[in-house]
PDB file as gemmi writes it, atoms N, CA and C in Angstrom:
CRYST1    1.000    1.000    1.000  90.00  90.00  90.00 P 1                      
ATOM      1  N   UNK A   1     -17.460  38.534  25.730  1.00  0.00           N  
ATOM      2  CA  UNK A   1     -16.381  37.746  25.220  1.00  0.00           C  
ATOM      3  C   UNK A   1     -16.936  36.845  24.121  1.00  0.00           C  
ATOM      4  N   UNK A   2     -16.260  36.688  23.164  1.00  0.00           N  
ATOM      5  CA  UNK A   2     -16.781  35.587  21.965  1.00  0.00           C  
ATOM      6  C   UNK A   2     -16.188  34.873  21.872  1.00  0.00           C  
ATOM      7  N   UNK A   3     -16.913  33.763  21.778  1.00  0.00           N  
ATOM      8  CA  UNK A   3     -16.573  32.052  21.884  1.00  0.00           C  
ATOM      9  C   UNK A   3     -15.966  31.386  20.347  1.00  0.00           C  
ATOM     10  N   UNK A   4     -15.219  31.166  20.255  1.00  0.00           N  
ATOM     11  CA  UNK A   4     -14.807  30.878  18.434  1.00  0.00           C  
ATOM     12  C   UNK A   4     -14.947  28.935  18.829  1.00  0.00           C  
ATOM     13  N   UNK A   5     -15.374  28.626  17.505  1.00  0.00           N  
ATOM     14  CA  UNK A   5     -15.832  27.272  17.812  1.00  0.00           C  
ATOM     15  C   UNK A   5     -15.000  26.690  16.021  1.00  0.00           C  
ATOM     16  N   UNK A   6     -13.752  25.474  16.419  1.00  0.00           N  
ATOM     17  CA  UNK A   6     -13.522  25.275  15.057  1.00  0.00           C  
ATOM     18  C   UNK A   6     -14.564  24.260  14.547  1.00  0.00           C  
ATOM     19  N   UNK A   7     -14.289  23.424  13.114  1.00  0.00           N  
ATOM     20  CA  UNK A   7     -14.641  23.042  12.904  1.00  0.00           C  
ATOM     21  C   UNK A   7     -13.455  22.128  11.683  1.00  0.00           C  
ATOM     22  N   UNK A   8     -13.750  21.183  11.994  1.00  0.00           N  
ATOM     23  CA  UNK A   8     -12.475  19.682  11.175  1.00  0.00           C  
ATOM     24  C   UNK A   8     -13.006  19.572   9.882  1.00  0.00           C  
ATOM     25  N   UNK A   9     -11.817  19.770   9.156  1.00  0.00           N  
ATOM     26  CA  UNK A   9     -12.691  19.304   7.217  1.00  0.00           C  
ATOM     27  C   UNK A   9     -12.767  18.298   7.136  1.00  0.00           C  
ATOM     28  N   UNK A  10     -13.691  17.293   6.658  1.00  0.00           N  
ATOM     29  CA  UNK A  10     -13.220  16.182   6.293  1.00  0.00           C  
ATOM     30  C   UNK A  10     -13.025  16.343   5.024  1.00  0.00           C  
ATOM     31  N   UNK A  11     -12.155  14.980   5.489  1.00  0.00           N  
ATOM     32  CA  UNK A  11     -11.194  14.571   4.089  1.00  0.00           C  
ATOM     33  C   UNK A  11     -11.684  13.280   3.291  1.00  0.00           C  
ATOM     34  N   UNK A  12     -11.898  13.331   2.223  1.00  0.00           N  
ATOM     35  CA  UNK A  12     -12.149  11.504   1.434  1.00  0.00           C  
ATOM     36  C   UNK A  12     -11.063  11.372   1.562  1.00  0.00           C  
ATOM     37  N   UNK A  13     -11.593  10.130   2.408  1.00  0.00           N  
ATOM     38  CA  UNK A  13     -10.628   8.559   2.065  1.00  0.00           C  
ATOM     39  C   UNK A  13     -10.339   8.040   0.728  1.00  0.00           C  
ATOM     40  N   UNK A  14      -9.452   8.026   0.058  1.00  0.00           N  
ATOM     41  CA  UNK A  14      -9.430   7.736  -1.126  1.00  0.00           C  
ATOM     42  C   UNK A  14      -8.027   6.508  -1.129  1.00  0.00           C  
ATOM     43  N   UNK A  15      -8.259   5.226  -2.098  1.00  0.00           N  
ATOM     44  CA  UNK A  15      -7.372   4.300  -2.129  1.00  0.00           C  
ATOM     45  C   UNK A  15      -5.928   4.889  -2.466  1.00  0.00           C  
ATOM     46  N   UNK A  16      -4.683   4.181  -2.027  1.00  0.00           N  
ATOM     47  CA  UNK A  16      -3.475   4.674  -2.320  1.00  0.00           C  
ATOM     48  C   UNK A  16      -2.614   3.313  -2.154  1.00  0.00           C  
ATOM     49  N   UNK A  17      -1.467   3.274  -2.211  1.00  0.00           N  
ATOM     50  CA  UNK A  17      -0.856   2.410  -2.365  1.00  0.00           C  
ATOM     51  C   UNK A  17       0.797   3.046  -2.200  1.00  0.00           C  
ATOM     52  N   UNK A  18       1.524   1.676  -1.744  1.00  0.00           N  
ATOM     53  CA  UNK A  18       2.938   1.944  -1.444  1.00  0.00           C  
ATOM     54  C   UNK A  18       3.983   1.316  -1.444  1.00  0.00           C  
ATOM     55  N   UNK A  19       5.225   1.165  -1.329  1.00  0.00           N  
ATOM     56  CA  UNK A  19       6.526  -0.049  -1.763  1.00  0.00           C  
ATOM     57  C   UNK A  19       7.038  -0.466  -0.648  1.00  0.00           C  
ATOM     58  N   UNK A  20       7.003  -1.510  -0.540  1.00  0.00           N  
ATOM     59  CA  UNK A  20       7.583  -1.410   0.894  1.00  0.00           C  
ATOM     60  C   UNK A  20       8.238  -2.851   0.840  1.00  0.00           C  
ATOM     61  N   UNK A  21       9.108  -3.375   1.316  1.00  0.00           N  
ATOM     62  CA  UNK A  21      10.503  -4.489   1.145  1.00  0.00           C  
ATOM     63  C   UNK A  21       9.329  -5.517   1.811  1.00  0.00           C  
ATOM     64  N   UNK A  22       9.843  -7.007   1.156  1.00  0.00           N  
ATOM     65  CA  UNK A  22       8.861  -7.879   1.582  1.00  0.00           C  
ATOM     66  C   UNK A  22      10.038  -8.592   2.937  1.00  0.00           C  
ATOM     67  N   UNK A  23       8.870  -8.697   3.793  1.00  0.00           N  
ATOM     68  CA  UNK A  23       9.867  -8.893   4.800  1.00  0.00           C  
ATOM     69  C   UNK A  23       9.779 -10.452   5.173  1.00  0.00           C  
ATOM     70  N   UNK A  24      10.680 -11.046   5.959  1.00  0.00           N  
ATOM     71  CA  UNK A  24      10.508 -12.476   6.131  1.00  0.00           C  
ATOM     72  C   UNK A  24       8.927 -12.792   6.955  1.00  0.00           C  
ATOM     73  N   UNK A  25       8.593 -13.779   6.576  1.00  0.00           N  
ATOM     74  CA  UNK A  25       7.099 -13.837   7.353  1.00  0.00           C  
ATOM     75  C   UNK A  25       5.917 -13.986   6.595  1.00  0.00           C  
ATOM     76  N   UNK A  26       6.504 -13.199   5.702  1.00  0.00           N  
ATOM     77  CA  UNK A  26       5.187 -11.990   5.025  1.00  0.00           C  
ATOM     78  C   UNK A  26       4.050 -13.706   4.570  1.00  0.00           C  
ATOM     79  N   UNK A  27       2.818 -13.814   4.684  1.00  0.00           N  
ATOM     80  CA  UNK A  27       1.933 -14.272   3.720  1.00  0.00           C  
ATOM     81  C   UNK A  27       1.177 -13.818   3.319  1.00  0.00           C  
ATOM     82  N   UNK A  28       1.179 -13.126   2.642  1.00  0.00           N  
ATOM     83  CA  UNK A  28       0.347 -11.942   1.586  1.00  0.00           C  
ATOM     84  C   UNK A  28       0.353 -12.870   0.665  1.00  0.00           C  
ATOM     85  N   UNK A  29      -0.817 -12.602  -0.394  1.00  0.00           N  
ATOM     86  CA  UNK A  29      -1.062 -13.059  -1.824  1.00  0.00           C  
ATOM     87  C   UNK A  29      -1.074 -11.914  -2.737  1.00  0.00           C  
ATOM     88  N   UNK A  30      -0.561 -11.812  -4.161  1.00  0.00           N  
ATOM     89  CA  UNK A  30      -0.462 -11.048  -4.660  1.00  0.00           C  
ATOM     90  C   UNK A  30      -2.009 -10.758  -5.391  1.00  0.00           C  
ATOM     91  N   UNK A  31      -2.573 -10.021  -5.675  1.00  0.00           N  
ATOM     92  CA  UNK A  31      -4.161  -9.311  -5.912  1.00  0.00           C  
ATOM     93  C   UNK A  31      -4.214 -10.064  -7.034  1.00  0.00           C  
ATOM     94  N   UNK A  32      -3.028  -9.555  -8.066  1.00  0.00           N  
ATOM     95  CA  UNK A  32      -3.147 -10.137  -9.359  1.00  0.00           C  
ATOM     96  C   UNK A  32      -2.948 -11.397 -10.246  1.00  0.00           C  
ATOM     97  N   UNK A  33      -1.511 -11.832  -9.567  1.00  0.00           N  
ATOM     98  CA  UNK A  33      -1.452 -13.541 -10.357  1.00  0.00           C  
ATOM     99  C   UNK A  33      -2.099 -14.374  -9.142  1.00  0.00           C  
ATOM    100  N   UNK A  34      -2.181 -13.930  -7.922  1.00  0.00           N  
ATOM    101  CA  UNK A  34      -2.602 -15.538  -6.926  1.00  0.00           C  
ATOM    102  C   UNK A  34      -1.695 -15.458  -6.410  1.00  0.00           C  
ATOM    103  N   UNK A  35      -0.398 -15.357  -6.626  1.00  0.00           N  
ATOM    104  CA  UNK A  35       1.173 -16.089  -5.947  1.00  0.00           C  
ATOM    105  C   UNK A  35       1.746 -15.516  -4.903  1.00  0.00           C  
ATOM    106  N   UNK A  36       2.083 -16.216  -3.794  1.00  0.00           N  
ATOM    107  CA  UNK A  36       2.429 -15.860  -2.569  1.00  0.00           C  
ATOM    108  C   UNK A  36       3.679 -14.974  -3.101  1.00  0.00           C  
ATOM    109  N   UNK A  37       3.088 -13.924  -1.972  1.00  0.00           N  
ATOM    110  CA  UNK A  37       4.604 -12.488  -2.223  1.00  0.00           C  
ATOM    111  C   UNK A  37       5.267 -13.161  -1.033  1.00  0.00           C  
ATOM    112  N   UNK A  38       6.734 -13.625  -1.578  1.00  0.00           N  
ATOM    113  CA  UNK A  38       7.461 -14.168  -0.763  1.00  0.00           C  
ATOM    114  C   UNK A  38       8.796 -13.767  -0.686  1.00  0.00           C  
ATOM    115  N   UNK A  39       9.342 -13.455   0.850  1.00  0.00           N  
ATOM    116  CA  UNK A  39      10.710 -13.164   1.404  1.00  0.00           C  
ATOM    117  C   UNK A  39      11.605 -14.318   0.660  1.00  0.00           C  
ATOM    118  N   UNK A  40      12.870 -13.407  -0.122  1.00  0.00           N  
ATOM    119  CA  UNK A  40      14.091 -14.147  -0.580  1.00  0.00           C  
ATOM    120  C   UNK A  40      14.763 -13.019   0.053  1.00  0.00           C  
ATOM    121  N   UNK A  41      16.062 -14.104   0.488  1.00  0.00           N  
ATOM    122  CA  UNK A  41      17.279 -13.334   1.313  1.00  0.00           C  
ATOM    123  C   UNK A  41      17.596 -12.178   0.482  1.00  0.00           C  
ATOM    124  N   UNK A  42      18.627 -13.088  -0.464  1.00  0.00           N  
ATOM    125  CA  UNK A  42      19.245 -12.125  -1.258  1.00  0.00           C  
ATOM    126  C   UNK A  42      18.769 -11.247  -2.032  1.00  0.00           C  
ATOM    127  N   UNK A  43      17.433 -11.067  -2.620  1.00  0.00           N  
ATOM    128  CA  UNK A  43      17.263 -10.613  -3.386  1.00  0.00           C  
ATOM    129  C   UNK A  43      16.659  -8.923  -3.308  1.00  0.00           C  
ATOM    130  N   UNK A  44      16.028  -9.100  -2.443  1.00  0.00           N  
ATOM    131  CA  UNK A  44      15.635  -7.861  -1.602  1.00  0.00           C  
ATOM    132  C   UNK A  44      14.477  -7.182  -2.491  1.00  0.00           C  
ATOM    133  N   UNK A  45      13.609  -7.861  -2.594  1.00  0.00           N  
ATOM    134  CA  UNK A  45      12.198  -7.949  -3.384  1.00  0.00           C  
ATOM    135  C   UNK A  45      11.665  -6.900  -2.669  1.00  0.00           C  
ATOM    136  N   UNK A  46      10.573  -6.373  -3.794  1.00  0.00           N  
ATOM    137  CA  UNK A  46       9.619  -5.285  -2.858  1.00  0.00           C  
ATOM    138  C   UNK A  46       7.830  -5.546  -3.665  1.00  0.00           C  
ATOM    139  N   UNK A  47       7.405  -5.083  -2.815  1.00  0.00           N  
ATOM    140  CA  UNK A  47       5.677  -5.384  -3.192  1.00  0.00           C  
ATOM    141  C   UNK A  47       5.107  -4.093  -2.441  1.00  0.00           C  
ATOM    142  N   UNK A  48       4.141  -4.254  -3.187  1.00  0.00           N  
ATOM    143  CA  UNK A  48       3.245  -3.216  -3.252  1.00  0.00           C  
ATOM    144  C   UNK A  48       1.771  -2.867  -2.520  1.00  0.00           C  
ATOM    145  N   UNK A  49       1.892  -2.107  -1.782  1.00  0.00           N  
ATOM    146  CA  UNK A  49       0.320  -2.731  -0.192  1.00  0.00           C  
ATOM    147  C   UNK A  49      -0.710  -1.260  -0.741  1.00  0.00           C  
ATOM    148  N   UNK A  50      -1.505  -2.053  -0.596  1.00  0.00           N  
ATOM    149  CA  UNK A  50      -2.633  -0.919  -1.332  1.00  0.00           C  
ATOM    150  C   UNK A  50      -3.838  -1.242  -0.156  1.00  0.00           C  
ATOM    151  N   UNK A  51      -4.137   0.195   0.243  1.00  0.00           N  
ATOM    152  CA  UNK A  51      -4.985   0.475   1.213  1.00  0.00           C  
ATOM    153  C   UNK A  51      -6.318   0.822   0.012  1.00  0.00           C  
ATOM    154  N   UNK A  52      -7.596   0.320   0.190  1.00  0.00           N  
ATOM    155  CA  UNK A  52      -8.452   0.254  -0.990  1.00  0.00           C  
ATOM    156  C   UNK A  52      -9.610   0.824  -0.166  1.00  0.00           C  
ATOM    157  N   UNK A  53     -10.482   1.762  -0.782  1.00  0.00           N  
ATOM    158  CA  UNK A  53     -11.680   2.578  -0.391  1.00  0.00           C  
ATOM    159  C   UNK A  53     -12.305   2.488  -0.731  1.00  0.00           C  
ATOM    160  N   UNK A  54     -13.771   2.706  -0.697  1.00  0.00           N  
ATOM    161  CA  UNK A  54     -14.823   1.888  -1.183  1.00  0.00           C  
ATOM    162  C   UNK A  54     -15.991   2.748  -0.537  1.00  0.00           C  
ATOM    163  N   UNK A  55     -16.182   4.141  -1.680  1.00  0.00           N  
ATOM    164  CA  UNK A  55     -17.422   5.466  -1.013  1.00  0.00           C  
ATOM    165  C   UNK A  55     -16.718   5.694   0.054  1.00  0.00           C  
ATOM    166  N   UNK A  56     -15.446   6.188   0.182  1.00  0.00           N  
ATOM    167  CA  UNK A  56     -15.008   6.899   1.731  1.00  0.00           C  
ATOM    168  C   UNK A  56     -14.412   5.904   2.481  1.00  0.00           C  
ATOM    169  N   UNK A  57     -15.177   5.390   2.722  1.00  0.00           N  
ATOM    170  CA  UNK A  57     -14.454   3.957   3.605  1.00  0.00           C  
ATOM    171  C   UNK A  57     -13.697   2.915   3.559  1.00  0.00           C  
ATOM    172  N   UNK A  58     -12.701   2.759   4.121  1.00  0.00           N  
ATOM    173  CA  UNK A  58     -11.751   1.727   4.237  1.00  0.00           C  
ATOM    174  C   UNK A  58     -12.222   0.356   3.681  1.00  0.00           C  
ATOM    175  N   UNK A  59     -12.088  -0.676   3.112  1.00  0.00           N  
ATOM    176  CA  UNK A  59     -13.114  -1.787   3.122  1.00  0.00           C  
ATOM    177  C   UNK A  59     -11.623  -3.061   2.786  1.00  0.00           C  
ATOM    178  N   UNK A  60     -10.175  -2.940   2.490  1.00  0.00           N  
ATOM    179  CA  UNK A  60      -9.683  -4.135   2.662  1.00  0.00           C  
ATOM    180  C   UNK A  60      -7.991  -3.402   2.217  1.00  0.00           C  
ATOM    181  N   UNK A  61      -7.232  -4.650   2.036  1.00  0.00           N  
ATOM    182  CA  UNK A  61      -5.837  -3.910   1.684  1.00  0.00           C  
ATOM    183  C   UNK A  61      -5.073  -5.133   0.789  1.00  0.00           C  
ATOM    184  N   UNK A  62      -4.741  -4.918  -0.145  1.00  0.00           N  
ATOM    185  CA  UNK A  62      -4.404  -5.661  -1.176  1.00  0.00           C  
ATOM    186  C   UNK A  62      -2.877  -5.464  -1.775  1.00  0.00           C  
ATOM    187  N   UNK A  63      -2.288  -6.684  -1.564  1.00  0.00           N  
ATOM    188  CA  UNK A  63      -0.645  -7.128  -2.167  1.00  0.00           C  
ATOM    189  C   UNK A  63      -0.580  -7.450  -3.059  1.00  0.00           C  
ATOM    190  N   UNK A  64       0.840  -6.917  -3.891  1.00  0.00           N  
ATOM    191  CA  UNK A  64       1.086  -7.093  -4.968  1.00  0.00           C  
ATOM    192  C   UNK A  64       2.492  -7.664  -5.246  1.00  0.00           C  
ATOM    193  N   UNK A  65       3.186  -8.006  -6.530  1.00  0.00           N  
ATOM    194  CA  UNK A  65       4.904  -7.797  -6.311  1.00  0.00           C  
ATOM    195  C   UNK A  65       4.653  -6.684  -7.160  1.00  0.00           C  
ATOM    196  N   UNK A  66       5.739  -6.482  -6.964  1.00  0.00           N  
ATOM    197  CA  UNK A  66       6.183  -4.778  -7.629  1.00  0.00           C  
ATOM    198  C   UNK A  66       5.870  -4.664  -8.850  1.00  0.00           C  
ATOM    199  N   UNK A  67       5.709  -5.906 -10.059  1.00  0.00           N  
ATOM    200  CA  UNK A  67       6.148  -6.183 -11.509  1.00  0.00           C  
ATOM    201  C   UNK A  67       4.209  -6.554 -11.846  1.00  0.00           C  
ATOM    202  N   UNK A  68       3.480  -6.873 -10.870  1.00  0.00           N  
ATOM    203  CA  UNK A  68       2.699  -7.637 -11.508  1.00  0.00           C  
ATOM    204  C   UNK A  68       1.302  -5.984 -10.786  1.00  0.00           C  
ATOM    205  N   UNK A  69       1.853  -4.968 -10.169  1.00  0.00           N  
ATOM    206  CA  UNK A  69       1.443  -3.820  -9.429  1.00  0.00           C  
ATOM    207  C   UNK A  69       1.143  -3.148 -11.254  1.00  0.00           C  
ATOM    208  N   UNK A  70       2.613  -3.040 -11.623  1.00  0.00           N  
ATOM    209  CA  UNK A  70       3.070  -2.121 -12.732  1.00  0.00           C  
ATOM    210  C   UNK A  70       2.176  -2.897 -13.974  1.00  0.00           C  
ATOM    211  N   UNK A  71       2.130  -3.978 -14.512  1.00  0.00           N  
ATOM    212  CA  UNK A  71       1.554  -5.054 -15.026  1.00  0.00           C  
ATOM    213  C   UNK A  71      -0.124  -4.983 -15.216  1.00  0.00           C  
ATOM    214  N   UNK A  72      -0.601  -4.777 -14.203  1.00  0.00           N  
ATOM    215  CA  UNK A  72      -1.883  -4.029 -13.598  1.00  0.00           C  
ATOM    216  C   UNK A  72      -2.459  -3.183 -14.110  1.00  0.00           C  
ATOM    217  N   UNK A  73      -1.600  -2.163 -14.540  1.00  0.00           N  
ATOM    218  CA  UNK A  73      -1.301  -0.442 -14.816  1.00  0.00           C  
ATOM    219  C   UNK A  73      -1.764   0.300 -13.947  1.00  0.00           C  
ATOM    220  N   UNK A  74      -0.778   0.122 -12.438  1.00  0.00           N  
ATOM    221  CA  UNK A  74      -1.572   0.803 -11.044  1.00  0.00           C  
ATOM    222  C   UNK A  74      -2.728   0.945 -10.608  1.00  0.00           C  
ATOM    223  N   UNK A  75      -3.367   0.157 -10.480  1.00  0.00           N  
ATOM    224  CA  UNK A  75      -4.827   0.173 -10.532  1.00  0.00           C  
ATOM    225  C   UNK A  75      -5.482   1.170  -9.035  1.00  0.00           C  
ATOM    226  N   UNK A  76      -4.560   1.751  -7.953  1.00  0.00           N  
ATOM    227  CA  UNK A  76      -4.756   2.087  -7.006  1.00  0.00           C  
ATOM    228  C   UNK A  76      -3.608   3.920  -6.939  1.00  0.00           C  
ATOM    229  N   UNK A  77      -2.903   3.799  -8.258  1.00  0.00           N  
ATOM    230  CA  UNK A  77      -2.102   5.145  -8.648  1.00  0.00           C  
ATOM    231  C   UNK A  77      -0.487   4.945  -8.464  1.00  0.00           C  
ATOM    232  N   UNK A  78       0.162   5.773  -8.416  1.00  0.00           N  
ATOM    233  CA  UNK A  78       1.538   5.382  -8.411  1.00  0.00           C  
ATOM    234  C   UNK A  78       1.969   5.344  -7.380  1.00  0.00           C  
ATOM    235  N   UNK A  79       2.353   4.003  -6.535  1.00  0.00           N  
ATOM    236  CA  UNK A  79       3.097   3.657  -5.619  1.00  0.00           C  
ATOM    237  C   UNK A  79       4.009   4.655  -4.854  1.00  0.00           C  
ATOM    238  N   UNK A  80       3.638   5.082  -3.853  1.00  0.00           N  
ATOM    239  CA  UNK A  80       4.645   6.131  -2.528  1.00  0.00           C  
ATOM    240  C   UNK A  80       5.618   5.139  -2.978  1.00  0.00           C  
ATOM    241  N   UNK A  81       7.078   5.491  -2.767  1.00  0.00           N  
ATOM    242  CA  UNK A  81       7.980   4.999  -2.379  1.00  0.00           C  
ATOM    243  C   UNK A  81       9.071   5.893  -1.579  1.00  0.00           C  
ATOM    244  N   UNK A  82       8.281   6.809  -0.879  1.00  0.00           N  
ATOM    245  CA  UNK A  82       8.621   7.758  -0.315  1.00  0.00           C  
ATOM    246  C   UNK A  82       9.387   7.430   1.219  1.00  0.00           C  
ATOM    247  N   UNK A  83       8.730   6.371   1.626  1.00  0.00           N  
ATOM    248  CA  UNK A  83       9.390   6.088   2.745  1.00  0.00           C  
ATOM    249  C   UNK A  83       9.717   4.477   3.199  1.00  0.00           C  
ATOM    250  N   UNK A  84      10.673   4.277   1.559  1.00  0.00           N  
ATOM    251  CA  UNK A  84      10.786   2.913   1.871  1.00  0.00           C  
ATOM    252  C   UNK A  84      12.151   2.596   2.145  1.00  0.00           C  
ATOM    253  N   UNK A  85      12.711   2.165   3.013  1.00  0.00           N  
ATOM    254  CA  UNK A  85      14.398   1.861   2.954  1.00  0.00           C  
ATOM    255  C   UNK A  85      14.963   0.279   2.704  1.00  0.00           C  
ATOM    256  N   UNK A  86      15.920   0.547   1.941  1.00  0.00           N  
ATOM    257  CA  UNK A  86      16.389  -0.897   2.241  1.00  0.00           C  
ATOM    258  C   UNK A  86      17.008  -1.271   3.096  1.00  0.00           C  
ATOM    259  N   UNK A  87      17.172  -0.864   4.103  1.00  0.00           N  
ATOM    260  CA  UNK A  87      17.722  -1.524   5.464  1.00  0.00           C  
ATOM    261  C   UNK A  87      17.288  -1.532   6.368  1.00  0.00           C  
ATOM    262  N   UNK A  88      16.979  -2.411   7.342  1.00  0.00           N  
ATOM    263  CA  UNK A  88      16.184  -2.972   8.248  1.00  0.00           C  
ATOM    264  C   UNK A  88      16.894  -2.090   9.652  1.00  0.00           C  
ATOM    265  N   UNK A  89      15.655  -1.802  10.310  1.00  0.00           N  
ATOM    266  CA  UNK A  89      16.108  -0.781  11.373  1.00  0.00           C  
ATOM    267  C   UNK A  89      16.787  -1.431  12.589  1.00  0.00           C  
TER     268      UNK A  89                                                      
END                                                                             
């Protein structure tokens, strides 16, 4: 009988980034001006969370607002906004 043995690819970790509604609470600082990314009711603001890699590895995660992300010139690639909703579940 023969034994089959798999074997897992790895994958690089590579930085990415995503949109996601700033929610009440939030104290994040934005990477780029300093300024607290901050929950307004009405306005329904969104910012930008960037998971950052560093040789493979995870090493921190960095906020943005949406304007100062773009401002930047994506410094982490173009923002998922793949799974962002505006309405709160």
């Amino acid at each position: 009988m023969s034994q089959t043995t798999a074997t897992a690819t790895r994958v690089a970790a590579v930085s990415r980034a995503v949109i996601r509604r700033i929610e009440p609470g939030n104290l994040a600082v934005c990477a780029r001006c300093g300024q607290p990314v901050k929950f307004a009711a009405k306005l329904h603001k969104m910012q930008v969370i960037a998971n950052v890699y560093v040789d493979g590895r995870w090493n921190r995660v960095e906020h943005f607002h949406d304007e100062c992300y773009v401002e930047a010139g994506a410094p982490f690639g173009d923002a998922d906004a793949s799974s962002t909703s505006t309405r709160r579940a």
